[in-house]
C-alpha positions in Angstrom: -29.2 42.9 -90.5 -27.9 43.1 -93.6 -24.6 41.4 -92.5 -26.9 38.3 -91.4 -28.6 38.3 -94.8 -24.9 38.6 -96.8 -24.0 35.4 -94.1 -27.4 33.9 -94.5 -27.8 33.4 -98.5 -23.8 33.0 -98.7 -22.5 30.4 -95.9 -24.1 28.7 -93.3 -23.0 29.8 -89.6 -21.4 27.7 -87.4 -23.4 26.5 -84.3 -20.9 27.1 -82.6 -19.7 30.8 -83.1 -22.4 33.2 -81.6 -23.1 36.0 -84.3 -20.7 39.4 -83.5 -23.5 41.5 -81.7 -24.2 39.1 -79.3 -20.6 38.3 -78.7 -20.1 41.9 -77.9 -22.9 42.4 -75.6 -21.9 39.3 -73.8 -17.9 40.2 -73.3 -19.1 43.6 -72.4 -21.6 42.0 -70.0 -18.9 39.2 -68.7 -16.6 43.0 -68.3 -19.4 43.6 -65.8 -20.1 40.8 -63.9 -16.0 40.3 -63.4 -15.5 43.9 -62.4 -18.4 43.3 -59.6 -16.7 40.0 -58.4 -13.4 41.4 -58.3 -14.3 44.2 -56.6 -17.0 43.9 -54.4 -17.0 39.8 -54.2 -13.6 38.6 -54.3 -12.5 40.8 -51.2 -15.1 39.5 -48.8 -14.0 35.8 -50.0 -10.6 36.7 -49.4 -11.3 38.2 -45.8 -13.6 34.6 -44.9 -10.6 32.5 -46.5 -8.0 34.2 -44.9 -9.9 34.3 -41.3 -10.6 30.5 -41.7 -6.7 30.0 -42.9 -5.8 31.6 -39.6 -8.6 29.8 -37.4 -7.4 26.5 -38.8 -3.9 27.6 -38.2 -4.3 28.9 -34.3 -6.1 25.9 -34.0 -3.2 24.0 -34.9 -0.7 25.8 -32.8 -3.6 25.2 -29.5 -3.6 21.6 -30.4 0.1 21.3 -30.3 0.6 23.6 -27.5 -1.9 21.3 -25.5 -0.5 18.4 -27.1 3.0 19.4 -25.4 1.3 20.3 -22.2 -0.8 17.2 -22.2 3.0 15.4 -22.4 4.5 17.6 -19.9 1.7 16.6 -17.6 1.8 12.8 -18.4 5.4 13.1 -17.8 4.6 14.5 -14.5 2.0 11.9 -13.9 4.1 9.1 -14.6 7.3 11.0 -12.5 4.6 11.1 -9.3 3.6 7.6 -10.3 7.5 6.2 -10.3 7.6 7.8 -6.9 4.5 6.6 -5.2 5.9 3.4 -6.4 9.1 3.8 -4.7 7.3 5.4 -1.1 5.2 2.0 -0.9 8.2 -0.2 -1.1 9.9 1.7 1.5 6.5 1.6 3.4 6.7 -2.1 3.0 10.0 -2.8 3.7 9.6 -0.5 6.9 7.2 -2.2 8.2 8.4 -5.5 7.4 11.2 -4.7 9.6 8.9 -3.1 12.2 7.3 -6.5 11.9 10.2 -8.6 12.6 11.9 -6.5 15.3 7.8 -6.5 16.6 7.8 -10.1 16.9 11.6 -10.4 18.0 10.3 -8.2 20.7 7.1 -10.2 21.3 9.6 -13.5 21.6 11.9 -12.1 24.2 9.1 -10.7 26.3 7.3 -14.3 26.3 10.8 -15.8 26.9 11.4 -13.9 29.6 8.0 -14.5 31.1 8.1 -17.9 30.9 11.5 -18.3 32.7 9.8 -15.8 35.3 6.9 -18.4 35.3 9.4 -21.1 35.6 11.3 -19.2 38.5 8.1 -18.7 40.3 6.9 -22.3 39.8 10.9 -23.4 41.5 10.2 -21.4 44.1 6.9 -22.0 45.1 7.6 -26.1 44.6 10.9 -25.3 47.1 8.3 -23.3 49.7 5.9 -25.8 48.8 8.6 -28.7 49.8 10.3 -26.6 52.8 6.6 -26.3 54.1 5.5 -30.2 53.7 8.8 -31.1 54.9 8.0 -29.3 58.0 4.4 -30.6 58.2 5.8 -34.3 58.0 8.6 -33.3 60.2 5.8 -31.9 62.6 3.5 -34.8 62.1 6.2 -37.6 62.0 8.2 -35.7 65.5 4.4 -35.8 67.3 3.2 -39.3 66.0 7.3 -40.7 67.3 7.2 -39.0 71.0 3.6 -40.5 71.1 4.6 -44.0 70.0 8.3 -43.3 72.0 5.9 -42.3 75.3 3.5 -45.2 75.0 6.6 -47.6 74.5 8.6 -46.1 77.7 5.7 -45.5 79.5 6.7 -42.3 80.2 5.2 -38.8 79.0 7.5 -37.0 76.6 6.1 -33.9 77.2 8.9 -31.5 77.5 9.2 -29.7 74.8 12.9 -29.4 74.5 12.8 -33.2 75.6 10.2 -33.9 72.4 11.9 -31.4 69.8 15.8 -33.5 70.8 14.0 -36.9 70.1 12.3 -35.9 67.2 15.8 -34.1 65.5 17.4 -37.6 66.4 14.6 -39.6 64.8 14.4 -37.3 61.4 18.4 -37.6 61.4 18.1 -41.5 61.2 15.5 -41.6 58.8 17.9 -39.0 56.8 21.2 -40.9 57.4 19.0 -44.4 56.1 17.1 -42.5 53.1 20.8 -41.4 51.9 22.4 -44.8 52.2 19.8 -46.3 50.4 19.6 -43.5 47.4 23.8 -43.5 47.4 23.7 -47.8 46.4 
């Protein structure tokens, strides 16, 4: 006290500059209150950083280790991708040629069943023909040894008689028919 009387009637104090006691009940309380943070405080703040430093860092390394399996996968992807790719062009160009040699087939089998169409048709217009021409020749013999009888006055009805005049008649008609087609 009487230190603060000797300052107080000599020299004002400074505002700034706390007097002595409380400066040395504050450093020795600041003593305190960094020995309980270093000690008991500091640690725990420590342990929390160092577990986050490590959290942050494991997360780092699972991000990248994903990362490169993500890549390793896309790279599979696009490997399965290229592939498929190349199994439908060979799909398409296999049956583009099943295609073709499909309707090459298709072709030859209707060619071949139209000329067996067309070989039918010939022979059932020569049958057809063979069998008219034996009608007429029928019709024509039966109607000439009718009109020959009436004309003689005789019956032609012996066969062998009827089937020589008619062969002689058709052979006529023949021998004129070609004459007239040869001028």
């Amino acid at each position: 006290m009487i230190a603060n009387l000797v300052l107080a009637a000599g020299e004002e104090q400074s505002p700034l500059i706390p007097p002595g006691p409380e400066l040395l009940v504050g450093a020795i309380a600041f003593a305190i209150v960094f020995f309980f943070f270093a000690k008991k405080l500091l640690p725990n703040i420590n342990k929390v950083l160092d577990e986050r430093r490590e959290a942050i860092e494991g997360g780092i390394e699972k991000a990248e280790a994903a990362q490169t399996e993500a890549q390793s996968v896309l790279e599979q992807y696009k490997a399965q991708l290229a592939e498929a790719r190349h199994e439908a062009a060979r799909l398409r160009q296999e049956a583009l040629e099943q295609g073709t040699a499909l309707k090459e087939e298709l072709r030859a089998e209707g060619q071949r069943q139209r000329e067996e169409i067309i070989a039918a048709g010939h022979t059932q217009i020569a049958a057809d023909r063979k069998a008219a021409s034996q009608a007429l020749r029928q019709d024509v013999g039966k109607l000439a040894t009718d009109l020959a009888g009436k004309l003689v006055g005789e019956s032609l009805e012996d066969h062998a008689r009827q089937s020589r005049t008619i062969d002689r008649f058709l052979g006529e008609l023949e021998e004129k028919a070609s004459s007239g087609v040869a001028r």
